[in-house]
N, C-alpha and C positions, 0 to 999 in steps of 0.2 A: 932242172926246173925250166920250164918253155915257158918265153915271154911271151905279153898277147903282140899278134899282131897291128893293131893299130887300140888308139885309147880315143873317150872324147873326150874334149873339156864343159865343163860346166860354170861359166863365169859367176861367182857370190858375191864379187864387190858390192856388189848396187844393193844388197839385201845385207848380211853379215855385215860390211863395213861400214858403208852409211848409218848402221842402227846402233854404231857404237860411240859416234861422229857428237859432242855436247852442242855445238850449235846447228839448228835446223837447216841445211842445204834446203835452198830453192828448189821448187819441183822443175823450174825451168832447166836444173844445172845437172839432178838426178834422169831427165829426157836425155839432155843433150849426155850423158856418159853412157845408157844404155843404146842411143843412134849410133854412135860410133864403135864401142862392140860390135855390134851389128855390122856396120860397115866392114869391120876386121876380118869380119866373118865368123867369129864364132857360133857352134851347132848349137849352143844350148847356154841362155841368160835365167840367173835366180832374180827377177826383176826389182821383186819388195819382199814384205811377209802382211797377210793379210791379220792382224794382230790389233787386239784394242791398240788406242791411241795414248791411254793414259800406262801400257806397259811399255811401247817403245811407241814414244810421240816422234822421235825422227823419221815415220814411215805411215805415218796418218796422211797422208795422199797419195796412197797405193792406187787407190781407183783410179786417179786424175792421172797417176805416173803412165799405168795400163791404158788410160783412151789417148795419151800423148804421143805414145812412142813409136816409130814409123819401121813397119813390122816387113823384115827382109825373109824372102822367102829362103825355106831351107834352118833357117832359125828358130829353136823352140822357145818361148817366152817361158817360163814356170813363177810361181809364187811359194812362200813357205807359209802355210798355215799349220793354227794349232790345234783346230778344233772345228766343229760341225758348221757354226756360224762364220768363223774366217772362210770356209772351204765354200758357200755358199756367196759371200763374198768375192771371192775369187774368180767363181765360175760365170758371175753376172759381170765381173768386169774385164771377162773374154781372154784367161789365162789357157796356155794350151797344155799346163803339165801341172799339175801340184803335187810342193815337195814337203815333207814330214818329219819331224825327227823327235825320237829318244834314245835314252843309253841304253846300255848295256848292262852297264852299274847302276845299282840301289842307290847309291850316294849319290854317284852323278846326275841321274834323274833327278832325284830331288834337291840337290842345290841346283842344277838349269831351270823345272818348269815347277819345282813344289807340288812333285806329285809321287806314287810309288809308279814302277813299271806294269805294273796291274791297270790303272787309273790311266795311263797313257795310251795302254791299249785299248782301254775299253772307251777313250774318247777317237781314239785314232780309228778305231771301226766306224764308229759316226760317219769321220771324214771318207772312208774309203766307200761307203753305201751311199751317200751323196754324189760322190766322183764317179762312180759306177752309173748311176740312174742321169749323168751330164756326159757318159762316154768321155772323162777326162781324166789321162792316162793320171798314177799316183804313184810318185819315189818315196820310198821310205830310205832314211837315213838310218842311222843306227850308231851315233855317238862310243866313244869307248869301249871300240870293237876289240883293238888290240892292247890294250890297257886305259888305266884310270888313276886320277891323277889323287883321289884317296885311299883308292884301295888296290893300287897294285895292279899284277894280273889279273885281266878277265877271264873268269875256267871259259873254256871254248863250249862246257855245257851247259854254262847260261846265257851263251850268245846264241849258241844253238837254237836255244828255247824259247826265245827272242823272236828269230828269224823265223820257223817253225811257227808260232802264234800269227804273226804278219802275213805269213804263206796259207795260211788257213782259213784266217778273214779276207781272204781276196788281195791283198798283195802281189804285184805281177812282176814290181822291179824293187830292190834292196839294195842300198849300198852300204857296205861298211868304212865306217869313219875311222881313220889314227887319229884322235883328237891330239893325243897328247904326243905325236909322234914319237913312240914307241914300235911301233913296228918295225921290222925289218925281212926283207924277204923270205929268208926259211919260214918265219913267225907267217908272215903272208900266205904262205903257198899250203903250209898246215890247217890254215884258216880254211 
């Protein structure tokens, strides 16, 4: 098995963990931790998720976070949106990447966004034909790529089919997620 030669990081604190955070962080304190990333120098910050407020109200000043933050060259800012109107969102409050995700799994899908993987896709086009007509590049994630944490194994031919669907609708980059850390490199390199 060949390693890759170099990897990048993509910081999600500031998005993934402040949205799980029960009291609201100051937008002052959410700037000042994505400044300093930045300072660090990392290539690539998930800044917020452009998402109603009444689903994760810890991230209802994505706009405010986005005109805040003092933008280091060489550094790509992204957001996670869910849908047509977050991606629109998004792209007015001067994101340089928008990131996406569903599973893999039936199950997991629908206990994360309460939707099937059908539904996800066919809002996740939305988003990608937006992002396209803003020239704003678009990751798709791909949750319970290497397992699932109801249902076991993911057959590699409905990830497949997954990825295949994403790649169709204009999809240009995809990553896959070990949610549940499950993987491991043979499992990886199969993938």
């Amino acid at each position: 098995m060949r390693l890759p030669e170099r990897v990048t990081i993509c910081e999600v604190g500031t998005r993934d963990g402040f949205q799980i955070e029960p009291d609201f962080i100051a937008t002052e304190q959410k700037v000042e931790v994505v400044d300093l990333l930045s300072a660090a120098g990392l290539p690539r910050i998930e800044v917020t998720s452009f998402v109603h407020p009444k689903a994760v109200p810890q991230l209802r000043d994505a706009e405010e976070v986005m005109a805040r933050i003092k933008r280091r060259p060489g550094t790509r800012y992204a957001a996670l949106v869910p849908n047509e109107k977050g991606a629109v969102r998004a792209i007015d409050a001067g994101v340089d990447a928008i990131h996406t995700v569903l599973s893999a799994s039936e199950s997991h899908n629908l206990a994360n966004v309460n939707m099937t993987i059908a539904e996800s896709l066919d809002r996740l086009g939305s988003v990608l034909q937006v992002a396209a007509r803003a020239k704003t590049p678009v990751g798709c994630g791909i949750s319970t790529s290497f397992g699932c944490p109801f249902e076991g194994d993911v057959p590699l031919g409905q990830l497949e089919r997954v990825v295949g669907r994403l790649v169709e609708m204009g999809a240009r980059a995809v990553g896959l997620a070990d949610t549940t850390g499950m993987a491991n490199p043979r499992h990886v390199s199969r993938v």
